[in-house]
C-alpha positions as CSV (number, residue, x, y, z in Angstrom):
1,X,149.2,141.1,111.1
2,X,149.8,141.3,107.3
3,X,148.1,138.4,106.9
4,X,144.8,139.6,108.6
5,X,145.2,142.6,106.5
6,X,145.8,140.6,103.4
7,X,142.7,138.3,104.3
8,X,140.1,141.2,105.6
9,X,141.4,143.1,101.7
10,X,140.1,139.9,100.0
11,X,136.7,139.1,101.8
12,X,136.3,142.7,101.5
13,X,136.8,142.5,97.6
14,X,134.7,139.0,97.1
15,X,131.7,141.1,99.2
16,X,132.2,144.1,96.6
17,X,132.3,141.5,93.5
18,X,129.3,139.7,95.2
19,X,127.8,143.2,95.5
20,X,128.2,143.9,91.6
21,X,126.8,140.7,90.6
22,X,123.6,140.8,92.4
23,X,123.1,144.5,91.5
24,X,123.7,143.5,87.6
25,X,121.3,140.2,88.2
26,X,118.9,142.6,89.3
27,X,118.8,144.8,86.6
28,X,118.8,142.5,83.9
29,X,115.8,140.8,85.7
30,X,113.6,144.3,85.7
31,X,115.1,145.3,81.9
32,X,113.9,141.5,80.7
33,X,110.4,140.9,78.8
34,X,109.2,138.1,79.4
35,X,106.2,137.2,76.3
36,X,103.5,134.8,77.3
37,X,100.5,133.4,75.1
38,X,97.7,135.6,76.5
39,X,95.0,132.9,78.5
40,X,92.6,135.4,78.9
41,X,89.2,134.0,77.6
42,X,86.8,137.3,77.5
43,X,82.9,137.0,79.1
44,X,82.0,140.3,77.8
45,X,83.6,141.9,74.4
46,X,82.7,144.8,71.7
47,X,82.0,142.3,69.1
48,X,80.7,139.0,69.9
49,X,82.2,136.0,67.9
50,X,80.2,134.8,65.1
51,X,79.6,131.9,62.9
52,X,80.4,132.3,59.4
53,X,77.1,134.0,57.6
54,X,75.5,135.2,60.8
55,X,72.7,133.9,62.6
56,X,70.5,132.4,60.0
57,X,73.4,130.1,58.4
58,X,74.3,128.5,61.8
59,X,70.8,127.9,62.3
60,X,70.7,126.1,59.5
61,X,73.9,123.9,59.9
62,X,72.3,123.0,63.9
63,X,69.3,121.7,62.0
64,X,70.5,119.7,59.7
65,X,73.5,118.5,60.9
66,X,72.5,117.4,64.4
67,X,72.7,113.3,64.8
68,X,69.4,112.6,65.9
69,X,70.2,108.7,65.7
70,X,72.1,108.5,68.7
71,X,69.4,110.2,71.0
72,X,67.8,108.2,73.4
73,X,64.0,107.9,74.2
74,X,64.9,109.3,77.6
75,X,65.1,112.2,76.3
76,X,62.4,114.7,77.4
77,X,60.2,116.5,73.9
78,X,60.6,120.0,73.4
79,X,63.6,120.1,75.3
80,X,66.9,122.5,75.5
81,X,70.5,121.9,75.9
82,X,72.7,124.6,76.8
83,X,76.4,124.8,76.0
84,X,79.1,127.1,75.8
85,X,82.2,127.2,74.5
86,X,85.8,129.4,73.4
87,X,86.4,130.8,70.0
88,X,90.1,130.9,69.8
89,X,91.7,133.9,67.9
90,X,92.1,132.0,65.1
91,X,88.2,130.8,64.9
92,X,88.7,127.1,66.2
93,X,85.8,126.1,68.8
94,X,87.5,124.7,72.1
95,X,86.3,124.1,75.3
96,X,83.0,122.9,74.9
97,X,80.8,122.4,77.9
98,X,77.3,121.5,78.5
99,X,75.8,124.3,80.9
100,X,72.4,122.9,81.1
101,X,71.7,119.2,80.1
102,X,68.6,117.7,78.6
103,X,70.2,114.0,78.9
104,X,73.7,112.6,78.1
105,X,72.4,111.3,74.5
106,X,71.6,114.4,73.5
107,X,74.4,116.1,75.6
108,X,76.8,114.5,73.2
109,X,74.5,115.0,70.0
110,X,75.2,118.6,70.3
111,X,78.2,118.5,71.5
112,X,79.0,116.4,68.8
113,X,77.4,119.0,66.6
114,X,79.7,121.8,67.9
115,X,82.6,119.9,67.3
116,X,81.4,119.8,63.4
117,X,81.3,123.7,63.1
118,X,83.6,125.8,60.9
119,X,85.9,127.8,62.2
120,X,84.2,131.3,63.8
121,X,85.3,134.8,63.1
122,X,86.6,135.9,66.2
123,X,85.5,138.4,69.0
124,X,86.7,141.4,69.5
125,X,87.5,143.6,72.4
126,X,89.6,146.9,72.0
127,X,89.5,146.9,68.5
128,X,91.7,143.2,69.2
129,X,90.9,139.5,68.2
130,X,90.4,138.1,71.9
131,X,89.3,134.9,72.6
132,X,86.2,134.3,73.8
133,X,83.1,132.2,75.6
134,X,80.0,131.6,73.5
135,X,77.0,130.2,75.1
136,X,74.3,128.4,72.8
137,X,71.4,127.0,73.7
138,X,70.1,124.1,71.2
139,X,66.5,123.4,71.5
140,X,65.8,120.0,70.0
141,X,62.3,118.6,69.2
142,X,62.3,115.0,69.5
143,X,59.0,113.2,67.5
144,X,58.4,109.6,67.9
């Protein structure tokens, strides 16, 4: 009989321990912050990025830094490419996808082209630097 007693004490003190362990697990779980790299990538902001000088200087840098070389004559006149892509907090241009295509040539010309730009100032959104989609169309005029 002392023996049961002796055994029934001890489970009854490793369930108590177990008890105390999972209750302190538990509690450091809820008290612990866990800090990710926000992935959010905004649609809609405050401020919209923008290239560096406004409108009127990225205008210029599409027109004359496009490679018109490596456009093909399937290419159709008059035509429009539109891409989009992410300014990053920092300004960088990521993500760059063609939305509407005007032919792979010139697909990559202006992708190409993106890839050249300086770095953006960022949107905002909450008075924060967010990240951000920016869609572009490039209308290109191809003469023969």
């Amino acid at each position: 009989m002392a023996t049961k007693i002796k055994f029934s004490f001890i489970r009854m003190l490793g369930i108590i321990i177990l008890g105390f362990i999972i209750c302190n697990v538990s509690a450091q779980n809820n008290d612990t912050i866990i800090v990710t790299e926000d992935t959010t990538i905004y649609q809609f902001v405050e401020k919209k990025p923008q290239f560096p000088g406004g409108e009127k200087e990225m205008m210029k840098f599409l027109i004359h830094n496009i490679n018109y070389s490596v456009v093909t004559g399937d290419e159709i006149l008059g035509t429009k490419t539109i891409c989009r892509f992410v300014v990053e907090k920092s300004g960088e241009i990521t993500n760059i996808e063609i939305l509407k295509s005007a032919g792979k040539s010139l697909d990559e010309a202006v992708i190409e082209l993106i890839k050249k730009m300086p770095n953006w100032i960022p949107a905002k959104k909450d008075n924060k630097i967010v990240r951000a989609y920016f869609t572009l169309p490039v209308h290109v005029e191809l003469r023969k």
